[in-house]
DRENGUMAR-981194 format. One record per residue (C-alpha): residue in one letter; z, x, y. Coordinates in Angstrom, 2 decimals. Each point is the difference from the previous one (the first is absolute). Example, Ala and Ser with C-alpha at 12.3 -4.5 7.8 and 13.67 -1.06 7.14 Angstrom:
2
pt rest->a&z->7.80&x->12.30&y->-4.50
pt rest->s&z->-0.66&x->1.37&y->3.44
END
This chain:
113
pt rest->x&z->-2.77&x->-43.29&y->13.91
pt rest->x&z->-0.35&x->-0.13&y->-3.86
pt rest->x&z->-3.38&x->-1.75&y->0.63
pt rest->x&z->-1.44&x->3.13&y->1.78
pt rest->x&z->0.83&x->1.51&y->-3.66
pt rest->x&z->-1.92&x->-2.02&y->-1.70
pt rest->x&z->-2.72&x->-0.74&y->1.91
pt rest->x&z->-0.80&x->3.64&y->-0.16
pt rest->x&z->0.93&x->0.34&y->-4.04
pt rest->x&z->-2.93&x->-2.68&y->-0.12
pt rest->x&z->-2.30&x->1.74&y->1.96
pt rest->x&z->1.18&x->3.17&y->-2.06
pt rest->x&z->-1.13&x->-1.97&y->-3.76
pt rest->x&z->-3.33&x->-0.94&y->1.80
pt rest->x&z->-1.18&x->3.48&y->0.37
pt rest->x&z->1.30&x->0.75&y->-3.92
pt rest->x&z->2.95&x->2.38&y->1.78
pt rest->x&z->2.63&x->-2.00&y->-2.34
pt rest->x&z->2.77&x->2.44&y->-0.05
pt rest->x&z->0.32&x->0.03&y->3.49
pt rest->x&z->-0.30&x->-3.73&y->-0.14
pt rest->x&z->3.09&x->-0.17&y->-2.28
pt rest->x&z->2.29&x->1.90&y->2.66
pt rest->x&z->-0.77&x->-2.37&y->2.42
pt rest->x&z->0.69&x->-2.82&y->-1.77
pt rest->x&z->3.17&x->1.71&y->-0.84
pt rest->x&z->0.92&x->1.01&y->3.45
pt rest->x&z->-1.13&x->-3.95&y->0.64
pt rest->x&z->2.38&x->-1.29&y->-2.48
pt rest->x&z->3.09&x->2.46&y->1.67
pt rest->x&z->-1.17&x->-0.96&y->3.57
pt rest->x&z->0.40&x->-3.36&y->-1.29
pt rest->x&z->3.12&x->0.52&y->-1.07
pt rest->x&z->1.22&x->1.71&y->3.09
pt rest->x&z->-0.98&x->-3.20&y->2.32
pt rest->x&z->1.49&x->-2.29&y->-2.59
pt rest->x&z->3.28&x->1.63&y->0.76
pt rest->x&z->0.28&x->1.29&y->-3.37
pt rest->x&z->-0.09&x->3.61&y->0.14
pt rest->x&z->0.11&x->2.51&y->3.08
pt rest->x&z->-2.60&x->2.30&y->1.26
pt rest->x&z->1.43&x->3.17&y->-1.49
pt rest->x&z->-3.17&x->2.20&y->-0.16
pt rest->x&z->0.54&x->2.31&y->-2.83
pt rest->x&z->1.11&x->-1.79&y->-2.95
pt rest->x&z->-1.77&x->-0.12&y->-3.22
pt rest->x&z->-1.48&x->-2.98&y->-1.31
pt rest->x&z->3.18&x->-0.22&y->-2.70
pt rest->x&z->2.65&x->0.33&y->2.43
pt rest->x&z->-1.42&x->-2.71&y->2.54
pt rest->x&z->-1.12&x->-2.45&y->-3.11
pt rest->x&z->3.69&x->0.56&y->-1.22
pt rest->x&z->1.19&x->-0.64&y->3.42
pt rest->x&z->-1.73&x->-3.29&y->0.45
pt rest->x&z->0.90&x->-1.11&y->-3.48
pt rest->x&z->3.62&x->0.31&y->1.31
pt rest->x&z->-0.73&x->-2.16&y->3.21
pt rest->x&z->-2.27&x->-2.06&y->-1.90
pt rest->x&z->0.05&x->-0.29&y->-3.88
pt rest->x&z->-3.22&x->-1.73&y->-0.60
pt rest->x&z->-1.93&x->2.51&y->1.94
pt rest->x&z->0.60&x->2.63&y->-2.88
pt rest->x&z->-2.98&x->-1.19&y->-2.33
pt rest->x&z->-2.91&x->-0.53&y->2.13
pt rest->x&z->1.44&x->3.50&y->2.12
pt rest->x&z->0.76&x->2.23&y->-3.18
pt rest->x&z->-3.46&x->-0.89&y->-1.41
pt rest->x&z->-1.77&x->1.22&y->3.03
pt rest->x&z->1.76&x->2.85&y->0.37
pt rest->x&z->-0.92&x->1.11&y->-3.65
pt rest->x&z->-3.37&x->-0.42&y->0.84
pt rest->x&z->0.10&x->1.55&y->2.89
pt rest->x&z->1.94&x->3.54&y->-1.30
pt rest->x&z->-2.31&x->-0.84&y->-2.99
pt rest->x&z->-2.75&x->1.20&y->2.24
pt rest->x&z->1.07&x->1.90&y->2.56
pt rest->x&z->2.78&x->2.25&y->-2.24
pt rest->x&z->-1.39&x->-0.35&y->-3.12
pt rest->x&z->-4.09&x->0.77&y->0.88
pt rest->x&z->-0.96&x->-3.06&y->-1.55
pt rest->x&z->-3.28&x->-1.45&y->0.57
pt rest->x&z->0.50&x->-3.23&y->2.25
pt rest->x&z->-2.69&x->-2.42&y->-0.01
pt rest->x&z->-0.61&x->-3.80&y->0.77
pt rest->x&z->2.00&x->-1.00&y->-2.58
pt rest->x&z->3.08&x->1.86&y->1.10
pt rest->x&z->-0.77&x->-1.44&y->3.73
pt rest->x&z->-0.18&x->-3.35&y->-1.19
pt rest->x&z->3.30&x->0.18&y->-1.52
pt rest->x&z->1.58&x->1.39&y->3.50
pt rest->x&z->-1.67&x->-3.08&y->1.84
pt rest->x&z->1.63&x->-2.30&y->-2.73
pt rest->x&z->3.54&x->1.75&y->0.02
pt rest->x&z->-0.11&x->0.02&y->3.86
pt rest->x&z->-0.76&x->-3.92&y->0.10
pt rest->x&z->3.39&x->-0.58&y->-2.20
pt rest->x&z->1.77&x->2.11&y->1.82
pt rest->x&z->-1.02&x->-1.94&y->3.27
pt rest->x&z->0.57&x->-3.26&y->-2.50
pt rest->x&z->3.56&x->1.13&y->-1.15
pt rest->x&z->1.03&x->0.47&y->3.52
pt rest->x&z->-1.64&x->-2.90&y->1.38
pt rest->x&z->2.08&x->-1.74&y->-3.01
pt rest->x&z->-2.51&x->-1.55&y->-1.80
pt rest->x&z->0.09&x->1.86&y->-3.46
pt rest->x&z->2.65&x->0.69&y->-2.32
pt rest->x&z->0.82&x->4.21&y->-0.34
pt rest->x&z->-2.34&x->0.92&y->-2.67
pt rest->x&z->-2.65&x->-1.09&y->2.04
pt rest->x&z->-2.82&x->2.48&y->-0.10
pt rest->x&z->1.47&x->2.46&y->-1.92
pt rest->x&z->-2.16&x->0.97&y->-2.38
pt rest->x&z->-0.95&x->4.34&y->-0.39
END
């Protein structure tokens, strides 16, 4: 469940390991997609392709998705530092995602790079 992602991303940003604490809270936000019926498990994909493919199912998920999936190729492609700031951001863009598709906030909630 997406909460097993998370839970560990936090225990991840306790011990100062923030990178790997952003790919959980990624692979959170896509597990939370998955249950939601959104997307498919389709292991494999690249953080475009599924954000694009939710954005079909699901316009309003593009904003808080895209912005944590810059982040996240940010630091894992482009071997940039990732820090608390960066993981506060995910934890912010993962709560509007879970808003948008709970719908209680308008698309451009969260979305903010």
């Amino acid at each position: 469940p997406a909460v097993t992602f998370v839970d560990l991303a936090d225990r991840l940003a306790a011990e100062g390991r923030y990178a790997e604490a952003i790919r959980e809270r990624l692979r959170g936000m896509v597990r939370e997609l998955i249950e939601r019926g959104v997307l498919e498990h389709r292991p494999g994909w690249t953080v475009t392709e599924l954000a694009a493919a939710a954005a079909i199912r699901r316009p309003a998920v593009a904003d808080p998705l895209g912005a944590a999936g810059t982040i996240f190729s940010d630091i894992w492609y482009g071997d940039r530092p990732a820090g608390a700031e960066q993981d506060n951001r995910m934890r912010e863009l993962a709560r509007g995602l879970t808003a948008v598709l709970a719908g209680r906030e308008p698309a451009t909630a969260g979305a903010r790079a």
